[in-house]
Backbone as XML, in Angstrom:
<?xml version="1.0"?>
<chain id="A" units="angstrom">
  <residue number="1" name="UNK">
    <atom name="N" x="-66.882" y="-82.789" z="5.808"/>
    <atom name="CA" x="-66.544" y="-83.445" z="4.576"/>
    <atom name="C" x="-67.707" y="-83.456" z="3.596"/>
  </residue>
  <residue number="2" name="UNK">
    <atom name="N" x="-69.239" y="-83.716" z="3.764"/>
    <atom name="CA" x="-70.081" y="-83.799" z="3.667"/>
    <atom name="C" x="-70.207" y="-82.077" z="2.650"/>
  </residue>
  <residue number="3" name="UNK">
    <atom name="N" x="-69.967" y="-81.342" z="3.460"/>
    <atom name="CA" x="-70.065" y="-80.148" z="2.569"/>
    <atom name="C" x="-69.057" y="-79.429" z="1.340"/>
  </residue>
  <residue number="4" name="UNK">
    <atom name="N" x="-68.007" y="-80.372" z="1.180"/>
    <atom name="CA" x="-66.795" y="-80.057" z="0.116"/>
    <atom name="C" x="-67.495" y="-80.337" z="-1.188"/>
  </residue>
  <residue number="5" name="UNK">
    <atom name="N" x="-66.498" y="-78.958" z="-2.066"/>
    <atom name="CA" x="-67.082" y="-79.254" z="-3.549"/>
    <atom name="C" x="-66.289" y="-79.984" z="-4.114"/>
  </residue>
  <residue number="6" name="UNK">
    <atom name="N" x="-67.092" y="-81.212" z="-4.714"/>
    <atom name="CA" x="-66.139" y="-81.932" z="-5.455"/>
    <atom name="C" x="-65.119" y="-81.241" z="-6.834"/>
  </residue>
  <residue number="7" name="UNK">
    <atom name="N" x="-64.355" y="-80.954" z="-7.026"/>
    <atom name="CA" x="-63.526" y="-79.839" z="-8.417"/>
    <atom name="C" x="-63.238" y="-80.997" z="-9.360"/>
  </residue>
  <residue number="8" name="UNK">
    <atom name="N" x="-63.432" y="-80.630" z="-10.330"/>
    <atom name="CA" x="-63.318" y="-81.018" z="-11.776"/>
    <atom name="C" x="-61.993" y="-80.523" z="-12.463"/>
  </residue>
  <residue number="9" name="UNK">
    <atom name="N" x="-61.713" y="-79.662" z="-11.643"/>
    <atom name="CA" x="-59.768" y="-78.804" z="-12.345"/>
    <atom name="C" x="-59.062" y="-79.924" z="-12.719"/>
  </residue>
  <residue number="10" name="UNK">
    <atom name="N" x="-58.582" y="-79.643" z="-13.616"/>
    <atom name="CA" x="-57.204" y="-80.771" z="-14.130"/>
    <atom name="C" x="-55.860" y="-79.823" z="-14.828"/>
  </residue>
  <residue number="11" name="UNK">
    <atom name="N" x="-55.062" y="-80.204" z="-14.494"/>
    <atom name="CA" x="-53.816" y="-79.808" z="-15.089"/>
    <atom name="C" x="-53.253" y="-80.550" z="-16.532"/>
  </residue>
  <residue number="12" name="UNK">
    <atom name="N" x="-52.985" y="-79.724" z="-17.713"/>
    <atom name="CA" x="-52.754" y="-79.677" z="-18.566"/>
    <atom name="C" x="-51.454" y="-79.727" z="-18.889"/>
  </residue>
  <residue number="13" name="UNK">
    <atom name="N" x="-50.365" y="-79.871" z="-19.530"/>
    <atom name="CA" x="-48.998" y="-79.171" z="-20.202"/>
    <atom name="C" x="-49.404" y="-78.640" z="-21.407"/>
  </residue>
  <residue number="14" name="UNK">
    <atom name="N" x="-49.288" y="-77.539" z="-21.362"/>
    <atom name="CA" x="-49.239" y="-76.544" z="-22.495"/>
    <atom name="C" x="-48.079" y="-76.020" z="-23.138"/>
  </residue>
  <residue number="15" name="UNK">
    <atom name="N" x="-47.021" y="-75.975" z="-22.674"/>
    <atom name="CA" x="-45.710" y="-75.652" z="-23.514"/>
    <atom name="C" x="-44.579" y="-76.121" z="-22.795"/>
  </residue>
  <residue number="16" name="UNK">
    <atom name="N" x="-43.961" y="-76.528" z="-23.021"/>
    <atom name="CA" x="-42.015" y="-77.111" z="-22.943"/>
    <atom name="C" x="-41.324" y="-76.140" z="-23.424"/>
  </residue>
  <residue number="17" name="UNK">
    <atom name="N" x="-39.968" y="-75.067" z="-22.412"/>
    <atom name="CA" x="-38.743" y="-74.969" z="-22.901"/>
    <atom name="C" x="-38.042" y="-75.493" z="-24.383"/>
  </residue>
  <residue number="18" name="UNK">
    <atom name="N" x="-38.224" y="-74.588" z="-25.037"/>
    <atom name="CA" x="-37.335" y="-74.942" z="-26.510"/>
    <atom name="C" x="-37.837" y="-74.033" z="-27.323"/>
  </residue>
  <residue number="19" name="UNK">
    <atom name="N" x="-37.184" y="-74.707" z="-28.937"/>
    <atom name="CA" x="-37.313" y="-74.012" z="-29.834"/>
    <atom name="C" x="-38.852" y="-74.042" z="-30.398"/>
  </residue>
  <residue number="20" name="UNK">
    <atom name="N" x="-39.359" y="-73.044" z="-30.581"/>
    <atom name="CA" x="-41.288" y="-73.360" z="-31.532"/>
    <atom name="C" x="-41.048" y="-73.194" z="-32.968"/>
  </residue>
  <residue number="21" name="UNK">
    <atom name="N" x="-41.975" y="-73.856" z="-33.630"/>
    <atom name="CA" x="-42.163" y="-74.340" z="-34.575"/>
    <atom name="C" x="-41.234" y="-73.174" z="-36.131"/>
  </residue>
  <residue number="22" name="UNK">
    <atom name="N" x="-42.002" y="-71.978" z="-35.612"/>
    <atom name="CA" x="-41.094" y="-70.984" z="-36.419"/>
    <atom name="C" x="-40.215" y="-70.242" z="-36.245"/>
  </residue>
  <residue number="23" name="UNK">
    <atom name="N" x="-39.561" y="-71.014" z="-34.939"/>
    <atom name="CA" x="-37.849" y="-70.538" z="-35.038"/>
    <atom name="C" x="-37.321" y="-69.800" z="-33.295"/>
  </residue>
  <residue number="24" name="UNK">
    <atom name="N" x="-38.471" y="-69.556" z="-32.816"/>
    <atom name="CA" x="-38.449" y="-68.748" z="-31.682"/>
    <atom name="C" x="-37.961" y="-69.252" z="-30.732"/>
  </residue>
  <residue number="25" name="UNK">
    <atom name="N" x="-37.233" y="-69.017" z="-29.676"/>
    <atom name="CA" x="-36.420" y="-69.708" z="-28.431"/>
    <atom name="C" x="-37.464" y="-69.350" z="-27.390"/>
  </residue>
  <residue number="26" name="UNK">
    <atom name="N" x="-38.272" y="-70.341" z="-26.704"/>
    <atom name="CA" x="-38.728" y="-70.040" z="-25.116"/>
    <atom name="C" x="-37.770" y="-71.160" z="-24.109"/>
  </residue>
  <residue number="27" name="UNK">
    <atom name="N" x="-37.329" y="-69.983" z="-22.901"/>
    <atom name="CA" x="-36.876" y="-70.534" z="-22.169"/>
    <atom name="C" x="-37.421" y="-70.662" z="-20.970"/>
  </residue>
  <residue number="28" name="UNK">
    <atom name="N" x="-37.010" y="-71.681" z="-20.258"/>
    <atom name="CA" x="-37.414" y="-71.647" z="-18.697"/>
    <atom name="C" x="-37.487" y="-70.652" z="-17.473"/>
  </residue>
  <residue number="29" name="UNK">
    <atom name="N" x="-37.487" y="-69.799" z="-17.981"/>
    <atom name="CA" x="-37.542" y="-68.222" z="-17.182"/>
    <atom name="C" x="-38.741" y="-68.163" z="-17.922"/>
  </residue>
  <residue number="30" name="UNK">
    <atom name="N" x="-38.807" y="-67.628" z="-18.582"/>
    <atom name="CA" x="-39.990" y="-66.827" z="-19.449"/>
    <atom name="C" x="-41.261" y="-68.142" z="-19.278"/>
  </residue>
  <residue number="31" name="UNK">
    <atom name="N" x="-40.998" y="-69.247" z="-19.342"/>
    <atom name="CA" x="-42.582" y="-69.916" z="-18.644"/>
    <atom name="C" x="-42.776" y="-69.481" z="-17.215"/>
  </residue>
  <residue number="32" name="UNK">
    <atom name="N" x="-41.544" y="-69.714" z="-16.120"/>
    <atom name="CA" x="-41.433" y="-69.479" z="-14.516"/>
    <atom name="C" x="-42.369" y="-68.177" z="-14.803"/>
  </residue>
  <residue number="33" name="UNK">
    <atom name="N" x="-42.299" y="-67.276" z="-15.611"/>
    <atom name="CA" x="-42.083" y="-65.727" z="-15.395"/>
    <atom name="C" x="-43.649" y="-65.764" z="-15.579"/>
  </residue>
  <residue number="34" name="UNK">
    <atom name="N" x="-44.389" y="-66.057" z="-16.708"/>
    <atom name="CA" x="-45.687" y="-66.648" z="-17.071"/>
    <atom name="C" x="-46.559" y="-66.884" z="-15.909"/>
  </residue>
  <residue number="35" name="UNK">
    <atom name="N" x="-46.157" y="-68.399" z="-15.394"/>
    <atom name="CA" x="-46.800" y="-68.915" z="-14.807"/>
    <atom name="C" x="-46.869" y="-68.030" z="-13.012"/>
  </residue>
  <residue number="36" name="UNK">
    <atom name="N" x="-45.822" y="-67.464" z="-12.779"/>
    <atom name="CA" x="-45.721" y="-66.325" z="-11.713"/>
    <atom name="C" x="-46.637" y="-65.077" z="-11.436"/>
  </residue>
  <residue number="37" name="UNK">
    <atom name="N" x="-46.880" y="-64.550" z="-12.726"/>
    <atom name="CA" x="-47.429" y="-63.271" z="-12.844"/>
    <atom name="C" x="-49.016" y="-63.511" z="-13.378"/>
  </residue>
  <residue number="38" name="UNK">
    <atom name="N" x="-49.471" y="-64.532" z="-13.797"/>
    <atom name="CA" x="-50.177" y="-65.218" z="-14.073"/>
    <atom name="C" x="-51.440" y="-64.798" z="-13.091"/>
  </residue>
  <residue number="39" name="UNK">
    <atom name="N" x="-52.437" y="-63.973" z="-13.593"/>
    <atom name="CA" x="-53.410" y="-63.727" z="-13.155"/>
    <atom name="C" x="-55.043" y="-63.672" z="-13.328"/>
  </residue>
  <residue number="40" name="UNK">
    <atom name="N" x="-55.943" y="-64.302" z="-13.687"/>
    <atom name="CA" x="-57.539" y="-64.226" z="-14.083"/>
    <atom name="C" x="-58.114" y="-63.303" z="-14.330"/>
  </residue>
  <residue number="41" name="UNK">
    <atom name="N" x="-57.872" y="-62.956" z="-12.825"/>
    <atom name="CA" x="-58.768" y="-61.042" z="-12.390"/>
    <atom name="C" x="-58.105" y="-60.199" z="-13.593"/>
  </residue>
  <residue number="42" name="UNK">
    <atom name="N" x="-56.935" y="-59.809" z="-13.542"/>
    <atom name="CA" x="-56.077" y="-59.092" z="-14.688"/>
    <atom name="C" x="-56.768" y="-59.452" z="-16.308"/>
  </residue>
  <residue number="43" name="UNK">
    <atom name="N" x="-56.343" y="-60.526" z="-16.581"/>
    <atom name="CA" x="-56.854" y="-61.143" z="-18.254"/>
    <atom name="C" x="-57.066" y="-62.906" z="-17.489"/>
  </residue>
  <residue number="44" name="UNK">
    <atom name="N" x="-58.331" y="-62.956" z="-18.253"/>
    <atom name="CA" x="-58.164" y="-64.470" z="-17.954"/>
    <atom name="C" x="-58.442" y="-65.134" z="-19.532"/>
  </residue>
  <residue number="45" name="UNK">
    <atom name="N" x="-58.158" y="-66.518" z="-19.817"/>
    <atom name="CA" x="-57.777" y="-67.136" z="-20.931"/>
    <atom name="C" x="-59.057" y="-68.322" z="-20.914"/>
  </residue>
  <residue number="46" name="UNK">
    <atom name="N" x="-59.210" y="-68.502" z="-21.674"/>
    <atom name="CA" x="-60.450" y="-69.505" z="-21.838"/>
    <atom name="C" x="-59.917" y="-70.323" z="-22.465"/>
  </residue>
  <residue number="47" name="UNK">
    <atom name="N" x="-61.025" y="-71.388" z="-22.842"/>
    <atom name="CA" x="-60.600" y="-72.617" z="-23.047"/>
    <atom name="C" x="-61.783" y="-72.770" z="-24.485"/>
  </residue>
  <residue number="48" name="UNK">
    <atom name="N" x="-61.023" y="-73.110" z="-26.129"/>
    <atom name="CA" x="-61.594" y="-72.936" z="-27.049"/>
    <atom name="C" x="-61.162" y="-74.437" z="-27.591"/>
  </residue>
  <residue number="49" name="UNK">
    <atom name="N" x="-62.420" y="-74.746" z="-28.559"/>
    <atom name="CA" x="-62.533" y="-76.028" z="-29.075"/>
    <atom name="C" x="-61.356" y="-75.265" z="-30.537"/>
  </residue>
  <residue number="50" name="UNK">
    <atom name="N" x="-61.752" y="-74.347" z="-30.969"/>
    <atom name="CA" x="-61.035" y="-73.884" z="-32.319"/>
    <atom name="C" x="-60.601" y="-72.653" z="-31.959"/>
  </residue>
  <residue number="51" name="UNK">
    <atom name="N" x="-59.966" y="-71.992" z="-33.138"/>
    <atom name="CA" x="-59.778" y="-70.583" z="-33.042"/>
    <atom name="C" x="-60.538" y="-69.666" z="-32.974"/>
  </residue>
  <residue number="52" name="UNK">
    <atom name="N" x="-61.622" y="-70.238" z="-33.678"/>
    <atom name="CA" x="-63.331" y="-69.572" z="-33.976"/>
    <atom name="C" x="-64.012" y="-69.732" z="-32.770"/>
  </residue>
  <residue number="53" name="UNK">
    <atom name="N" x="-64.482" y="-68.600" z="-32.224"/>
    <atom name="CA" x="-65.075" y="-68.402" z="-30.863"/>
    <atom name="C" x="-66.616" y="-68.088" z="-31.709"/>
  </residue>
  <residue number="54" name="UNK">
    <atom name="N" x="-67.631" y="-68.526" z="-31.540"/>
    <atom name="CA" x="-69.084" y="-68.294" z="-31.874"/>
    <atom name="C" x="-69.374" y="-67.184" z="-31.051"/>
  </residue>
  <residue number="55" name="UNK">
    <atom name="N" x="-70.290" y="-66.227" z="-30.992"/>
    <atom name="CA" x="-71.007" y="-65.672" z="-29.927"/>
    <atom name="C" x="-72.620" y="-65.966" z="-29.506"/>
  </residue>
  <residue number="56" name="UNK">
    <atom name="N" x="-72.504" y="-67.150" z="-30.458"/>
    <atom name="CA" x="-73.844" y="-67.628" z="-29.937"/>
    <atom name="C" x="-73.553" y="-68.637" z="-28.818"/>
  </residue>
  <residue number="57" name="UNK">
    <atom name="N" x="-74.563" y="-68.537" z="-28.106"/>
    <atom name="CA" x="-74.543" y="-69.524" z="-26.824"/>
    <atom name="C" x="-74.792" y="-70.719" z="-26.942"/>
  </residue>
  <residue number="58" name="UNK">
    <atom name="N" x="-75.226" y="-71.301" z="-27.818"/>
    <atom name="CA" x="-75.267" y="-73.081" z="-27.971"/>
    <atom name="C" x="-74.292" y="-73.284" z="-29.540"/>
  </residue>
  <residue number="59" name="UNK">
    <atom name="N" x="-73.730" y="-72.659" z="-29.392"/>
    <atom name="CA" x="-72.651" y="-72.909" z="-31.036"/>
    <atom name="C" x="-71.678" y="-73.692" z="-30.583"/>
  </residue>
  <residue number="60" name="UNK">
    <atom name="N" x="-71.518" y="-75.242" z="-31.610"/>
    <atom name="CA" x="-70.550" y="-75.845" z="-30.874"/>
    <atom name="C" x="-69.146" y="-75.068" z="-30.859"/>
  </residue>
  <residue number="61" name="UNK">
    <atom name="N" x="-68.776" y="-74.067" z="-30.913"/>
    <atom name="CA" x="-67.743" y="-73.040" z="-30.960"/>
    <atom name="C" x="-67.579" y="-72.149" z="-29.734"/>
  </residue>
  <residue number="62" name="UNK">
    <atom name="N" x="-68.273" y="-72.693" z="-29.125"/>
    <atom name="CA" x="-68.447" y="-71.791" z="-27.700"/>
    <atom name="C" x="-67.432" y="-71.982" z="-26.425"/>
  </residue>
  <residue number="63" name="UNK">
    <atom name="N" x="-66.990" y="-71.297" z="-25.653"/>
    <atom name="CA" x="-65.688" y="-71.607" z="-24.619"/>
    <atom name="C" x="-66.390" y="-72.903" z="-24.005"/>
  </residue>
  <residue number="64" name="UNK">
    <atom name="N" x="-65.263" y="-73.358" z="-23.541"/>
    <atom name="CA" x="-65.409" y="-74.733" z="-22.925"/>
    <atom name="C" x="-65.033" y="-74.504" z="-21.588"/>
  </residue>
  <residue number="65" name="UNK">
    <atom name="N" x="-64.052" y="-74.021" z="-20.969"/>
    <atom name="CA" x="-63.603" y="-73.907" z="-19.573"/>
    <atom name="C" x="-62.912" y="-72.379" z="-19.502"/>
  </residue>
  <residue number="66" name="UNK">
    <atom name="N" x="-61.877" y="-72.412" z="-18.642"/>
    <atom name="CA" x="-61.366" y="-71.162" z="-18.147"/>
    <atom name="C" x="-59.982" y="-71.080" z="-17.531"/>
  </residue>
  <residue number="67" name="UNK">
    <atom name="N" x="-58.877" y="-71.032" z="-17.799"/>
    <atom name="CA" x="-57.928" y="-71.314" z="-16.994"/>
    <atom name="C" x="-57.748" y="-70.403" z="-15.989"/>
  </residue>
  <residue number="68" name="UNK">
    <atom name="N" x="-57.188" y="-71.073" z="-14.689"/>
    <atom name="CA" x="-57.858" y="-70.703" z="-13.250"/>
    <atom name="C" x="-56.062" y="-70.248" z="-12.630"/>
  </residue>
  <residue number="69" name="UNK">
    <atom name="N" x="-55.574" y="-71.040" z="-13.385"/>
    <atom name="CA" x="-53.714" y="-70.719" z="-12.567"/>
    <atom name="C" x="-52.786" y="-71.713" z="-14.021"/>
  </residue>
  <residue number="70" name="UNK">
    <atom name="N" x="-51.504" y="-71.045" z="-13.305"/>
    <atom name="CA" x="-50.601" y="-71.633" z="-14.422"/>
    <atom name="C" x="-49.138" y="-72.578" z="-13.424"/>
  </residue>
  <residue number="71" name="UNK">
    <atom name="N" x="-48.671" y="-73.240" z="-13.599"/>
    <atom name="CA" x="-47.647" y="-73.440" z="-12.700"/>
    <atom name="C" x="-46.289" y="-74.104" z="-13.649"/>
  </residue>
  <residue number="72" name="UNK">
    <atom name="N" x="-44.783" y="-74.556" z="-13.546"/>
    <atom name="CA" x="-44.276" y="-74.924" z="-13.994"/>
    <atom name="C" x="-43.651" y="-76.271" z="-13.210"/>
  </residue>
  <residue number="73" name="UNK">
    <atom name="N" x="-42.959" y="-76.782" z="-13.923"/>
    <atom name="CA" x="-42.045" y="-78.172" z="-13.555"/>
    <atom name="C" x="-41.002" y="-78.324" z="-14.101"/>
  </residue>
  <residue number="74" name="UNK">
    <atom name="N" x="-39.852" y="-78.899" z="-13.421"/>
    <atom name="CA" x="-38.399" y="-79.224" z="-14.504"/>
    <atom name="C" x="-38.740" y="-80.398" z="-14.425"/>
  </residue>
  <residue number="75" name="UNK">
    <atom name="N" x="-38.900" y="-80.659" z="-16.326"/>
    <atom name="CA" x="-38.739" y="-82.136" z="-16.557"/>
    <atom name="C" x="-37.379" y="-82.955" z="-16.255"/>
  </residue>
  <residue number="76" name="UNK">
    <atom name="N" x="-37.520" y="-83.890" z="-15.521"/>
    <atom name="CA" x="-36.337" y="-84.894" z="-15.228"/>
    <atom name="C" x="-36.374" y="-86.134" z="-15.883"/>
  </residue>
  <residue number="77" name="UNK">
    <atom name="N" x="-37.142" y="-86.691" z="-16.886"/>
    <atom name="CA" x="-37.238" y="-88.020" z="-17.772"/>
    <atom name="C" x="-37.524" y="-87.539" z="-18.990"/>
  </residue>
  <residue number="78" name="UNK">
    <atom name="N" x="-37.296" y="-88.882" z="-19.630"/>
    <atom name="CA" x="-37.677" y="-89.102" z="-21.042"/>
    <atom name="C" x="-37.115" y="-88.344" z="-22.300"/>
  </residue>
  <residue number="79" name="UNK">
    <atom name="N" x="-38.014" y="-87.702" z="-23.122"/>
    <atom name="CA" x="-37.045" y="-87.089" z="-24.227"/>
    <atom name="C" x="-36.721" y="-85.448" z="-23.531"/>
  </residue>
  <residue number="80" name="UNK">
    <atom name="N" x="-38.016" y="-85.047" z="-22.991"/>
    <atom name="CA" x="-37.722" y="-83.429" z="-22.779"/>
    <atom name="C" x="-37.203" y="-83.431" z="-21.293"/>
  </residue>
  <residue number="81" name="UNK">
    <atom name="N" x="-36.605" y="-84.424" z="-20.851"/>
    <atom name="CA" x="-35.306" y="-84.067" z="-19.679"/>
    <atom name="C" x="-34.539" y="-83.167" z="-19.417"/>
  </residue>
  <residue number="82" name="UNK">
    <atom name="N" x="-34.802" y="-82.049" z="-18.800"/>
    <atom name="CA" x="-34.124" y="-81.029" z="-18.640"/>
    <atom name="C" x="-34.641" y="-79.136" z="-19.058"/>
  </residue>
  <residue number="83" name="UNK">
    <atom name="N" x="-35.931" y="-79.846" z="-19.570"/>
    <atom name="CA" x="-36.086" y="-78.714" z="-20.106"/>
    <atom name="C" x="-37.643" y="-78.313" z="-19.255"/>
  </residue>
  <residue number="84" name="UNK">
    <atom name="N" x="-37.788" y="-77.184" z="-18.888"/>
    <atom name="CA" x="-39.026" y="-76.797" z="-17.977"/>
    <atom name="C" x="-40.390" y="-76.369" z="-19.249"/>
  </residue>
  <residue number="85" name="UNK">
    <atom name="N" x="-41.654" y="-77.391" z="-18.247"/>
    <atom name="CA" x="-42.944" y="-77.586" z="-18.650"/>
    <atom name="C" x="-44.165" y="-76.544" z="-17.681"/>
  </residue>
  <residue number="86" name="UNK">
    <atom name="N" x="-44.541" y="-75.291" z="-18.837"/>
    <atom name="CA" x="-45.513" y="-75.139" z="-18.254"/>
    <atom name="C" x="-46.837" y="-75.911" z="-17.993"/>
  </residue>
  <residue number="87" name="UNK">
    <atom name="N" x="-47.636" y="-75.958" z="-16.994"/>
    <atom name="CA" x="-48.916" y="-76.479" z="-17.051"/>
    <atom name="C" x="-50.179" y="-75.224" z="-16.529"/>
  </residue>
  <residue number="88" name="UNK">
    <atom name="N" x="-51.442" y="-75.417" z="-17.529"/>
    <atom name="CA" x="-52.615" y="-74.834" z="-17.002"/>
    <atom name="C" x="-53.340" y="-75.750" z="-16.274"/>
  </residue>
  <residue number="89" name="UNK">
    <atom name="N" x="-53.955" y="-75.238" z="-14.980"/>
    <atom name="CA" x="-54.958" y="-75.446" z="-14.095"/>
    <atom name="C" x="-56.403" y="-75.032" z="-15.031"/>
  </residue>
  <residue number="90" name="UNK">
    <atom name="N" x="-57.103" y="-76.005" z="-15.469"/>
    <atom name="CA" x="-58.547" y="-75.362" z="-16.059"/>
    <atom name="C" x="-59.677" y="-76.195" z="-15.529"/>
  </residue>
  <residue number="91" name="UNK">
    <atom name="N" x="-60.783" y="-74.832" z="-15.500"/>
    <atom name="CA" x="-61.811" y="-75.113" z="-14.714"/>
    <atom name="C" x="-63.052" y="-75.526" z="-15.892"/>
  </residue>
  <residue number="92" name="UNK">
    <atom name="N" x="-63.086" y="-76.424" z="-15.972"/>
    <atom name="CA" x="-64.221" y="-76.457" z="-17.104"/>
    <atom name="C" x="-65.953" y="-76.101" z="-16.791"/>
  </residue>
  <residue number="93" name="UNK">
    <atom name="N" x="-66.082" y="-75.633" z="-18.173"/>
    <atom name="CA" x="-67.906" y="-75.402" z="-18.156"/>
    <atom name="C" x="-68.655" y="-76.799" z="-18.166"/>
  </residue>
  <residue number="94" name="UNK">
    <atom name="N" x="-69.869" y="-76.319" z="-17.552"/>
    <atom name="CA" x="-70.586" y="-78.100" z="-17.392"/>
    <atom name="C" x="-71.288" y="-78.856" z="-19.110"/>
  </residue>
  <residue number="95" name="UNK">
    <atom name="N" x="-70.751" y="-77.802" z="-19.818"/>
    <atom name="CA" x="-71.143" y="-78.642" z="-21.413"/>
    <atom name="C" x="-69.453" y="-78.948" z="-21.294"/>
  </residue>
  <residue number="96" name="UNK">
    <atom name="N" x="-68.504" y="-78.907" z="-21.361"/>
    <atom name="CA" x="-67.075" y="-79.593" z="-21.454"/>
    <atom name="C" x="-67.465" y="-80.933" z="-20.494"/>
  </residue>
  <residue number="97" name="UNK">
    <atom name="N" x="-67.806" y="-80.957" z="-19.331"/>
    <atom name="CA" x="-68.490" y="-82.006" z="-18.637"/>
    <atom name="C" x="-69.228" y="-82.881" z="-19.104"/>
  </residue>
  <residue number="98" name="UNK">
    <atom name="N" x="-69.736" y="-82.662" z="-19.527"/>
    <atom name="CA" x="-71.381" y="-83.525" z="-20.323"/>
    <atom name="C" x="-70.513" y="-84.590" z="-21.648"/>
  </residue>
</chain>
């Protein structure tokens, strides 16, 4: 026990089943399908304060974490009842920590 790494990962919801903002239909397949095929090694996705990625290394614009896996859920409460929630697994950098 003594030798386990403590993980900092937390799970996120990043998108809900439905309509987006400019008109587009995502359905609950196409997150399942996402979060299935969903790979790092392949492309992996980082984790940005803005759209603006700096390439300087102390720019507060700099990645913050890394998403590590994706998974889904069928919502069963509240308003989005019924409709399936992707979530990211992200591993954060130790300045997202700090």
């Amino acid at each position: 026990m003594a030798n386990e790494k403590k993980t900092s990962r937390k799970k996120f919801r990043v998108a809900v089943s439905g309509v987006t903002a400019d008109g587009r239909e995502i359905n609950g397949d196409m997150l399942k399908a996402a979060a299935t095929s969903y790979n790092p090694s392949v492309y992996g996705a980082r984790v940005n304060i803005e759209h603006i990625l700096s390439p300087l290394p102390g720019s507060e614009f700099s990645a913050m974490g890394d998403v590590v896996g994706l998974s889904t859920e069928d919502i069963t409460d509240g308003p989005l009842a019924g409709r399936t929630a992707l979530y990211a697994e992200i591993e954060p950098t130790a300045r997202m920590m700090s």
